[in-house]
C-alpha positions as CSV (number, residue, x, y, z in Angstrom):
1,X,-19.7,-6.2,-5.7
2,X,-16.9,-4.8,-3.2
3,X,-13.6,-4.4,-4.4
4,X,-10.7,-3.8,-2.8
5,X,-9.4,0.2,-3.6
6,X,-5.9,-0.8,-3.2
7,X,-5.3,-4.5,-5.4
8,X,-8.5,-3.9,-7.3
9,X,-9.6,-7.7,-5.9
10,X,-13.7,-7.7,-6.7
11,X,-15.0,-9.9,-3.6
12,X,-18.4,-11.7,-3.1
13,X,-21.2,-9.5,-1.5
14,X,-21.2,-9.4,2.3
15,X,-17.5,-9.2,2.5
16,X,-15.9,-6.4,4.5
17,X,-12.1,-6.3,4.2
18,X,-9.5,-7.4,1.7
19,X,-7.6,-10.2,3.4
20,X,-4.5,-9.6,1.4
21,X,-4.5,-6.1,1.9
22,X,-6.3,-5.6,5.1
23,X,-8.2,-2.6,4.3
24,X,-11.9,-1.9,4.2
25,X,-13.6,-2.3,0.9
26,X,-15.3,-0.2,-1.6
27,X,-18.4,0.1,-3.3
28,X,-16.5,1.8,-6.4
29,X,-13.1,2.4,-7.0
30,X,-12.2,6.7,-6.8
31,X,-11.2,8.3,-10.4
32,X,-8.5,10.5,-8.9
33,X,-4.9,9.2,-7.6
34,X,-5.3,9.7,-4.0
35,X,-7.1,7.1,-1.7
36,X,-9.1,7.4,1.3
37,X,-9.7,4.1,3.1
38,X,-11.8,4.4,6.3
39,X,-11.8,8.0,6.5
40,X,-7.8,8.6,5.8
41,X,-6.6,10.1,2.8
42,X,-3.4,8.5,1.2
43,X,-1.2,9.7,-1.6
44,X,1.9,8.1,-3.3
45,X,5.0,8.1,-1.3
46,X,8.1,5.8,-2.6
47,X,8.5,3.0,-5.2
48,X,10.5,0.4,-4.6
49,X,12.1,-2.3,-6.8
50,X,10.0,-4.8,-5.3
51,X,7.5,-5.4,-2.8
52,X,9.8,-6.5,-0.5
53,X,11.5,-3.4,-0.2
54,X,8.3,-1.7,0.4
55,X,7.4,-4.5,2.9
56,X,10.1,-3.9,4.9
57,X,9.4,-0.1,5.1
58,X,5.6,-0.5,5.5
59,X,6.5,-2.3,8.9
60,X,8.9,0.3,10.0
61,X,6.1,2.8,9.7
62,X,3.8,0.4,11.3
63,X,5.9,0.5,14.3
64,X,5.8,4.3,14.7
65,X,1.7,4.1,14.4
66,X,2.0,5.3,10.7
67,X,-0.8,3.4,8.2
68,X,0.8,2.6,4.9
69,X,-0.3,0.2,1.7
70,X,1.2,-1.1,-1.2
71,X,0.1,-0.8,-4.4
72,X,1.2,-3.1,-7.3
73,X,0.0,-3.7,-11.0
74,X,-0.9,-7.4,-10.2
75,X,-2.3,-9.4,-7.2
76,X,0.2,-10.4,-4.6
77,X,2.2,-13.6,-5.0
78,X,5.4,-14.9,-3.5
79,X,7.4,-14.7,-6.8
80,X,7.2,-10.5,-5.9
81,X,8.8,-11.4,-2.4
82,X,12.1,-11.1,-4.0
83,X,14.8,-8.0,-4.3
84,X,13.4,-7.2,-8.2
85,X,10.6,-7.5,-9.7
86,X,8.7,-6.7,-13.1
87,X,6.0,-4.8,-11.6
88,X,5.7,-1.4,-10.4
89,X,5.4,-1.3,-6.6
90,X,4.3,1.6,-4.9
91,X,3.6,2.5,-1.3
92,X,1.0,4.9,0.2
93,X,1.3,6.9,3.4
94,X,-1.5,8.8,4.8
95,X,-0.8,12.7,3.7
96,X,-0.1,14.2,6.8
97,X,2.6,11.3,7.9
98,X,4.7,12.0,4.7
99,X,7.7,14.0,6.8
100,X,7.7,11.6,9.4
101,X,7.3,8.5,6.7
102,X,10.3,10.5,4.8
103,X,12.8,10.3,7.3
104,X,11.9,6.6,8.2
105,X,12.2,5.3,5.1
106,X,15.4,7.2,5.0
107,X,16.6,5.1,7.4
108,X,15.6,1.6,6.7
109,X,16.4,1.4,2.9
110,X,18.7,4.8,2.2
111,X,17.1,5.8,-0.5
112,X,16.4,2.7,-2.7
């Protein structure tokens, strides 16, 4: 079955993309910590206190052409949409964007 390499979502055969994360699927899910999704590696850049922190980042980089994801213990829900949350929230920059990613995030959040 695909699954999704970035919420771990198994999907139904024939299914392409996550719709929650918007990335391609996987056949099986890599054993080391970096990522590559559709041909670009990603590694761990910030955590955040919530995903609407990282949200609110991921944008900002998305405007300056820079892919990011998040990555959280548990499937997305609106209860995470808040300014704390109980799971760990982590998002992922493609390697060679990290400088640039560094001093964006710099400026949205300050160092959260």
């Amino acid at each position: 079955m695909p699954i999704c390499p970035v919420c771990k979502y198994e999907y139904e055969a024939g299914e392409t993309e996550c719709v929650d994360c918007g990335v391609p699927l996987v056949d099986e899910l890599p054993d080391d910590p970096e990522t590559v999704i559709a041909g670009l590696k990603y590694v761990p850049f910030r955590s955040y206190p919530s995903r609407l922190y990282a949200e609110m980042v991921r944008e900002a980089l998305a405007n300056e052409g820079i892919p990011a994801i998040i990555k959280t213990d548990q499937a997305y829900s609106f209860a995470e949409m808040g300014t704390s949350s109980t799971v760990s929230v982590v998002l992922w920059v493609t390697e060679d964007s990290l400088e640039l990613a560094e001093r964006i995030a710099d400026q949205i959040l300050n160092q959260i």
